[in-house]
N, C-alpha and C positions, 0 to 999 in steps of 0.2 A: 398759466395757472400753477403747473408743479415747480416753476421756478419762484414764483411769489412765497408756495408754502414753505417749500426746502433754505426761503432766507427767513419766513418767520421763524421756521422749527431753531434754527439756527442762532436766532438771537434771542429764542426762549433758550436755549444750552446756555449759552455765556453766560446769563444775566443771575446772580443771586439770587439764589431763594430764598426768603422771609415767611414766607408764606405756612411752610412748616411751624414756626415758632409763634407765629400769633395765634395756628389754628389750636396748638397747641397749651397757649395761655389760656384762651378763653376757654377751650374745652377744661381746664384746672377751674376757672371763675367759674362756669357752671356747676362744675360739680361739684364744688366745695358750696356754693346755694344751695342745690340740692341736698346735700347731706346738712346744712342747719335748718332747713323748712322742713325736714324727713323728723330732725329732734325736735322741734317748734310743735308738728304737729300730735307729738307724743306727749310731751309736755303738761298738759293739762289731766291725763287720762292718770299721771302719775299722782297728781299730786289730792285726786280722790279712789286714792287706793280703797279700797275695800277691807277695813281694819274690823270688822265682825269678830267676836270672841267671846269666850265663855268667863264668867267672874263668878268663883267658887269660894265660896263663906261658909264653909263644911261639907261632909258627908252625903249631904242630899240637900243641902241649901246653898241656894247662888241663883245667877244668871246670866239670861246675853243678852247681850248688846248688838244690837243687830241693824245694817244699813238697808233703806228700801231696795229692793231689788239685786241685794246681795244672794253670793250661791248657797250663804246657811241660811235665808232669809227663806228658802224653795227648801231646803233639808227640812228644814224646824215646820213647814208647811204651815208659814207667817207670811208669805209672797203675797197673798189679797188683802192684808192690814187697809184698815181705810184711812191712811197717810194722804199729807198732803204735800207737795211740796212748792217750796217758800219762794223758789227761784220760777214760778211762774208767773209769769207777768198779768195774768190777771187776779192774783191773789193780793198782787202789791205787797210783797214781802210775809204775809199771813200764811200758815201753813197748820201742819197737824203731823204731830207722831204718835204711836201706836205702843200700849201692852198689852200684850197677847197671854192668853194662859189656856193653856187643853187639860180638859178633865177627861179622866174613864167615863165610864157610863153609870158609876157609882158616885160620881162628884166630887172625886179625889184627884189632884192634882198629879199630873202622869208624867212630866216634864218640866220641866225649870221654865219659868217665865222669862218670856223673851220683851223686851225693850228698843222697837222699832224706833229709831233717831235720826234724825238729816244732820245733824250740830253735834253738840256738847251734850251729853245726856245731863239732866238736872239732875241734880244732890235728894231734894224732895223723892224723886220717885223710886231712885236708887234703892236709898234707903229704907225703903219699902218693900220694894220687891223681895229685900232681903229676909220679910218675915215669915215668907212663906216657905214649908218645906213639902217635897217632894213625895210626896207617899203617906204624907200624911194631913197635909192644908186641904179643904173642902172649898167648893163656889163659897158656901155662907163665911167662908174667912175671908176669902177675896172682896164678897160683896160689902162686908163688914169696912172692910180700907177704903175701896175706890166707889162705895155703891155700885149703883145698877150696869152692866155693862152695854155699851150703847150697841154695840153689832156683836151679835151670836153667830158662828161658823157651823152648823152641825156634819156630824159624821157618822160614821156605820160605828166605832168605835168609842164616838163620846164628842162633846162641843169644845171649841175653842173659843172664846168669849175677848171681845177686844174693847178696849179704853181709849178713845179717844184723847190727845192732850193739845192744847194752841198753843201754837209758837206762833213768834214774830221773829224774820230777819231783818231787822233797818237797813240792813249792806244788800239787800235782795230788793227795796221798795223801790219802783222807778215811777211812783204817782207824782211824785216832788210834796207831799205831805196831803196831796190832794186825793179823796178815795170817793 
């Protein structure tokens, strides 16, 4: 038995090692997998960055633009907007964004109107939003543009009052035109 081992050991000495350099390659092929599924899996988180921002048309007039479930969407205390969104498969492409507006307790506008959006904000509402100013637009000037608002927020400090708006994404519908 110890002369069988001492002539394997023996022609394991001689014999070339390769074995090094494959373990070696392959260990390079995994890793370099590894590092493109590691960017693969980042990938998409990038490319719905969180672009939320404020749009300022003077002194105390403007507003934001704000994505559901964004961190100024929780700041502005607009995070329960009753949004919809479009990329749910039981909506079939149909969704809902939100404007938001908080009044005092006097009924005066206490914050820039914020503009809850999944897309492309529209041009129509934008433009709008614009007319209101800050410290001095009341509910009755809001109600005057958008009418009545359909969900009321109240608070110890005054309501926030939210507008419902329908979107459709066609690139979101997977009914095949069937609903």
């Amino acid at each position: 038995m110890i002369r069988t081992m001492n002539s394997i050991t023996k022609v394991v000495r001689h014999k070339p090692s390769r074995i090094g350099a494959i373990d070696s390659t392959r260990l390079a092929y995994w890793f370099t997998a590894l590092v493109f599924l590691t960017i693969a899996a980042f990938v998409p988180a990038a490319s719905w960055a969180d672009d939320s921002h404020y749009v300022a048309l003077g002194p105390r007039a403007g507003y934001y633009i704000v994505r559901p479930d964004s961190r100024l969407s929780y700041q502005l205390g607009v995070g329960a907007a009753p949004t919809i969104d479009t990329s749910d498969p039981l909506y079939h492409g149909y969704g809902a964004d939100a404007l938001a507006f908080r009044f005092n307790r006097a009924g005066v506008l206490s914050v820039a109107p914020a503009y809850i959006v999944q897309a492309t904000p529209n041009e129509f509402y934008t433009s709008r939003l614009g007319l209101f100013i800050r410290g001095r637009s009341t509910s009755r000037d809001v109600e005057a543009v958008f009418g009545r608002p359909q969900s009321i927020d109240r608070q110890p400090n005054g309501v926030t009052t939210y507008y419902t708006i329908q979107v459709y994404n066609p690139f979101e519908d997977s009914s095949g035109g069937k609903h």
